[in-house]
N, C-alpha and C positions, 0 to 999 in steps of 0.2 A: 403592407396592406394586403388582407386577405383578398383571393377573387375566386370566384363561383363560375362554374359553368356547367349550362346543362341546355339539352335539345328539346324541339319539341316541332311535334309533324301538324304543316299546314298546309291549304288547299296549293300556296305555291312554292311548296317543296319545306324540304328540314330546319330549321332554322335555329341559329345558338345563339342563348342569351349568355350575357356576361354580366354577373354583379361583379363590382369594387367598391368599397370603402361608401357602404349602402346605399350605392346608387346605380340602373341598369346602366355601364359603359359602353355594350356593344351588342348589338343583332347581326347576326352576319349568316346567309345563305349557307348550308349544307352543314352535314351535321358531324361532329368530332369524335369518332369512337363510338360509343354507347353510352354516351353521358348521361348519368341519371341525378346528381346531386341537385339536389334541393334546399332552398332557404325560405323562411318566410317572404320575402321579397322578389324569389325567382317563382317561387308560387304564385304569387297577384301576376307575376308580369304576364305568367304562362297563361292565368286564367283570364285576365283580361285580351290577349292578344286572340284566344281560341273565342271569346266572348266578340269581339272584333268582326273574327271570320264567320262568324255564326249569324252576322247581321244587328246583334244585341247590344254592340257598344260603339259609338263615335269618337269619344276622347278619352285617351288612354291616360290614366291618373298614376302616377309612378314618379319617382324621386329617380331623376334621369341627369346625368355629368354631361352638360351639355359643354364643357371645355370653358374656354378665356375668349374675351376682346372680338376680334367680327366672328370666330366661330359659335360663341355662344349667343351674339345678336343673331345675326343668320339660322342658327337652329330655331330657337325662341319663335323668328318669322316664321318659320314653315309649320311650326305647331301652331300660330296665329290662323292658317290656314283651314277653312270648317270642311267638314267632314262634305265630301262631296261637292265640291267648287275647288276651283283651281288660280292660279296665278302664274303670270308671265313671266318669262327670266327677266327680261327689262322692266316689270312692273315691280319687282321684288328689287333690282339695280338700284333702280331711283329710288325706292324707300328707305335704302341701307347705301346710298351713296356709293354705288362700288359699278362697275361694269358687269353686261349681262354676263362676258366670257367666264369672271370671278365667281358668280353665281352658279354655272354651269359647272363650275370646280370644286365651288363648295357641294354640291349636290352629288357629284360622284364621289363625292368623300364623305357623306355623311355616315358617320359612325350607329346612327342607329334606325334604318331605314323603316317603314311601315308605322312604327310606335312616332318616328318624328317624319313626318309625310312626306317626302322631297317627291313620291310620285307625283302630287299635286300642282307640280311648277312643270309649266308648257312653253313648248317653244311659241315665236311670233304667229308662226305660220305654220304648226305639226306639231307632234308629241314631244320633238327631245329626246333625248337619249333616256338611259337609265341603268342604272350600273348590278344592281341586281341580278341575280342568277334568276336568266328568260329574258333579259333583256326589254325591249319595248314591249313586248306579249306580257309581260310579266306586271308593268306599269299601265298597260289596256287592262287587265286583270280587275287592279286594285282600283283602277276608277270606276270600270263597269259596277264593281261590290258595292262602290260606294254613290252610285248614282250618275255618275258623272261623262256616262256614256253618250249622251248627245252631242256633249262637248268634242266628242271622235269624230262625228261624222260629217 
C-alpha cells in the first residue's frame, strides 16, 4: 500500500499528514524533513485544515481510516462532537460502555488529532490532558478558535 506524506504550517506548529490506501491515516505534530509531496487528497486535507484555521470550516470532510472495533467507535464519537462544545470523559464512557481512564487512552492515542477532535473531551472537573505538541496550551488553543472558551473559565 502506497503512503504519502507531506507538512503543512499551522497557527499550532507543523503538522504531517499521512495518506494510505486513500485515506488520511495520521496528523501528527512537527514536521519530517521538507516534505512537499502531494496527492489529490493530501491537497483537500491540507486545504480544509488551513480552511479550519482560518475560522472557515467546522467539519472536516475527508475519507479518514479510522481503524477496527472500539477504535473506530471512539473516533466516530469524537467526530460526533460539534465544532465548539465539548464532552466529558465519563460522558463519552457511558455512551461507548467503556471507563472514563479507557477514554483518556483512547484520546492520547488518537491517530489523527484536530481533523478528529479529541481536544473536545474534558475532564469532570479541568481540561484534561492533551497529547499534542503544547500540551494543554495547545488544546486551550483549539477551543478558544472554536468558541469554546467560556467553557475554560
Amino acid at each position: 500500500m502506497d503512503k504519502h506524506v507531506t507538512n503543512l504550517e499551522t497557527p499550532v506548529g507543523v503538522l504531517t499528514l499521512t495518506e494510505e490506501g486513500g485515506q488520511i491515516s495520521a496528523l501528527r505534530w512537527g514536521g519530517l524533513f521538507s516534505l512537499t509531496e502531494t496527492t489529490p487528497l493530501l491537497q483537500a486535507a491540507k486545504a480544509q485544515l488551513l480552511a479550519y484555521f482560518a475560522g472557515d470550516l467546522r467539519v472536516f470532510d475527508l475519507p479518514l481510516a479510522l481503524g477496527q472495533g472500539f477504535q473506530a467507535r471512539f473516533l466516530a464519537a469524537l467526530c460526533d462532537i460539534p465544532f465548539g462544545e465539548t464532552q466529558t470523559y465519563g460522558e463519552l464512557a457511558r455512551a461507548l460502555g467503556v471507563s472514563a481512564q479507557a477514554i483518556g487512552q483512547a484520546c492520547g492515542a488518537n491517530p489523527l488529532p484536530v481533523i478528529v477532535p479529541c481536544h473536545r473531551v474534558l475532564g469532570a472537573a479541568g481540561l484534561g490532558g492533551y497529547s499534542g505538541a503544547g500540551g494543554v496550551e495547545t488544546k486551550v488553543w483549539l477551543l478558544r478558535h472554536e468558541g469554546a472558551a467560556g467553557l475554560l473559565l
